[in-house]
N, C-alpha and C positions, 0 to 999 in steps of 0.2 A: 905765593908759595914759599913755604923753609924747608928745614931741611928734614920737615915729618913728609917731603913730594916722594910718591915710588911706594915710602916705605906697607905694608903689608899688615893690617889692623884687622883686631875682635875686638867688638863692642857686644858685652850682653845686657841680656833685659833693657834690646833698644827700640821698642813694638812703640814705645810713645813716655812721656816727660824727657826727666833727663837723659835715660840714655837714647833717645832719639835723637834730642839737643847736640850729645857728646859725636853720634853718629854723625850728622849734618857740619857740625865745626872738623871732625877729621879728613871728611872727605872734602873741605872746602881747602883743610891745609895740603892737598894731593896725595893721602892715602887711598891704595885700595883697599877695598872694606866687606867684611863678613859679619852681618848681625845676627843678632840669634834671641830664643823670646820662647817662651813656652807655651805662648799665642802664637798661632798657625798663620791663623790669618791675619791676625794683627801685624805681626813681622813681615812677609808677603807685600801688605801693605805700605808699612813703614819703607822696606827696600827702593821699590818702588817711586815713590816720594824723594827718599833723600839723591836716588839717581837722576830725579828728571830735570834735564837740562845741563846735564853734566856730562855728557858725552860719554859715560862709563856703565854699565852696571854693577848693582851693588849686591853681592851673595847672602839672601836669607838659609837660615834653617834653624827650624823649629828643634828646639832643646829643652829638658829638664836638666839643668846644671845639677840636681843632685842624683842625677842617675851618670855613672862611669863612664858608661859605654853611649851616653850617647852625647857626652861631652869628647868622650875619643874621634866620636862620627862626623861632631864640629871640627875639631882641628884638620881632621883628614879630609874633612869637604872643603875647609881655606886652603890645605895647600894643594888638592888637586885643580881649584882654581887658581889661584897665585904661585903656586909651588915654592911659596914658605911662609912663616909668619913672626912679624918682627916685634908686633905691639899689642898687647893684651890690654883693656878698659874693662875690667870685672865690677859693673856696673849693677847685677841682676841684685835683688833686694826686695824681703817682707817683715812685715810690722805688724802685730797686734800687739795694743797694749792691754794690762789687765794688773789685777795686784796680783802676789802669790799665792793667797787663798781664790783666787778668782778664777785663774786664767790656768786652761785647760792643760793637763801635762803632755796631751800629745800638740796643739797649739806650739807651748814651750820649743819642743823640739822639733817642729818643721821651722820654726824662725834661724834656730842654729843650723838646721841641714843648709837650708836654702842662702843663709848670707857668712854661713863660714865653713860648712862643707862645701857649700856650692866653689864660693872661692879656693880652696884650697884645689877642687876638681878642673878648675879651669887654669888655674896657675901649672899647674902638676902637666896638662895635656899641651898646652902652651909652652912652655918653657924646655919641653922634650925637643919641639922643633927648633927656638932662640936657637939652644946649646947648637946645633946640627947647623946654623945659619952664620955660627960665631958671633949671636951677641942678641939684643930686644931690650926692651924696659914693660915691665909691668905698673899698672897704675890701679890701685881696690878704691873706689869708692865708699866711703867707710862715713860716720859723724861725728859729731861734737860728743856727741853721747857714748864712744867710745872712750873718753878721755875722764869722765866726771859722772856716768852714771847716772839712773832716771827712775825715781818711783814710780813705783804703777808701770813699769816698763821693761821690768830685768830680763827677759828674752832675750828685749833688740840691743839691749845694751852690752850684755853679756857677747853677744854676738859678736859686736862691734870692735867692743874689747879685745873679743880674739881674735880679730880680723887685725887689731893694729899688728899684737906679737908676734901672729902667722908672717906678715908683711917684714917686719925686724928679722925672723928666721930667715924667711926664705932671701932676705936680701943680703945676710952676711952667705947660707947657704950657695947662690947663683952668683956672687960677684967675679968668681974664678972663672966663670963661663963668660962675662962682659953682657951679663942681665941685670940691669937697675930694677929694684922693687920698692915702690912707694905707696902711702894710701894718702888718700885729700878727705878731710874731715870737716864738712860745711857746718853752717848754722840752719836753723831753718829755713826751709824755701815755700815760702807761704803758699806761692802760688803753683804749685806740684800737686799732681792728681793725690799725692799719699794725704796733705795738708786740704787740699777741698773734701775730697772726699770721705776722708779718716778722720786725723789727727786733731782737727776744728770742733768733730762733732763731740771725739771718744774725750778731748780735753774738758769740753764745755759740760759735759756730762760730769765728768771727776771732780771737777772744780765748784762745779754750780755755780757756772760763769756764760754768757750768749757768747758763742764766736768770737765777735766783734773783743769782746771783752780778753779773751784767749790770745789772740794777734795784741792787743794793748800791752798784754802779761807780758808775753816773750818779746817784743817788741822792745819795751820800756829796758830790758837786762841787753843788750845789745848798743855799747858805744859807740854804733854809727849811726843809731836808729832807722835801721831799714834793715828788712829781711837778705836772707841769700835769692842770687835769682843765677839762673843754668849759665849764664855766662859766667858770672863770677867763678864758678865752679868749674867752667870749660879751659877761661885761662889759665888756669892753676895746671889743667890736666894736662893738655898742650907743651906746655911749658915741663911738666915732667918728664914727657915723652921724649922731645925732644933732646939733642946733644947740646942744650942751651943749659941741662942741669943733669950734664954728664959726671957730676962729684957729685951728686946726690944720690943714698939711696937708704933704706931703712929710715925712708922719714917718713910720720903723722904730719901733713900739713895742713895748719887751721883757717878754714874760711870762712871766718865768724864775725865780720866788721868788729872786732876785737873782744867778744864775747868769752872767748877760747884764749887763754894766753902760755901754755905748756904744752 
């Protein structure tokens, strides 16, 4: 245990990949913990799971982070369980890719709702409680692709984008309150439901490349040659969270075996 033991966590969009991942390392560092998931059941599930054998449980509920109110109904459910909330993981994230003339305008703008209104909603609801609590750290999961941009991709990128700026505002905004706001910017994580299930196939399609060949591509551009995997990404997060990067805040941190280097 550090010194994230006690403290009081949201993790969203933790139903399964990473923020399940990020869910299971927070509550191993001895937070307690409220996930949330737009999956009912899946979250239910998930809860479950990350509780068992832990001697605690762990607070599901089902959220649309781009609906207001019932991102308000999250926060008010963590603290009528904990009775406060100290660390926000805005985890929750969607991706189509497509070109401009391709990809649908309303497509376009649920990618923006959901990975930079969603954040800005959950930051907004969370951060009402920090202030009330005298202090928290926020931590956006955010990517590489916010920093350098993606053909065939300008929704998630653009999103991402705004997700870094939002993070820069709101952290010069909150620092009077003793709220850190940071985002972690991976590389790809090959083996992430987005990468099996999406990103392998919608690439190999674009490219007119197998898979296999896909993973060689992005692979081959990464100085450490190997993919991101949910740890790498955990420790980073951890480590945010934490009073171990208590002078940090308004950072994009890069976790890109050096792929990423601004």
């Amino acid at each position: 245990m550090g010194d994230l033991e006690g403290k009081v966590a949201i993790v969203t969009g933790a139903a399964r990949g990473l923020g399940l991942h990020l869910a299971r390392r927070l509550v191993d560092e001895g937070c307690r913990l409220a996930v949330c998931d737009l999956d009912a059941e899946g979250i239910r599930s998930a809860a479950q799971d990350i509780a068992r054998g832990k001697g605690m449980t762990v607070l599901p509920v089902q959220t649309d982070i781009t609906d207001p109110a019932q991102v308000a109904a999250l926060v008010t459910a963590t603290v009528a369980e904990y009775s406060r909330v100290d660390l926000l993981v805005a985890n929750a994230g969607l991706s189509y890719s497509g070109g401009i003339l391709e990809i649908e305008p309303a497509a376009w703008r649920k990618i923006i709702d959901v990975n930079l209104f969603g954040y800005f909603l959950c930051a907004r609801e969370a951060s009402r409680e920090m202030i009330r609590g005298g202090g928290g750290a926020i931590v956006q999961i955010n990517s590489r692709t916010g920093k350098r941009g993606s053909a065939k991709n300008s929704a998630y990128a653009a999103s991402k984008g705004g997700g870094i700026v939002l993070t820069q505002s709101l952290s010069a905004e909150l620092a009077e309150h003793h709220i850190r706001v940071n985002c972690v910017c991976p590389g790809p994580m090959f083996e992430s439901d987005l990468w099996q299930t999406v990103l392998f196939k919608d690439y190999a399609a674009r490219f007119g490349m197998t898979e296999a060949q896909v993973r060689a591509r992005y692979t081959e551009e990464i100085p450490l040659r190997r993919g991101c995997t949910y740890d790498d990404v955990a420790n980073v997060v951890i480590f945010l969270l934490s009073e171990k990067a208590g002078y940090m805040t308004g950072q994009a941190v890069n976790v890109t075996g050096g792929a990423t280097v601004w």
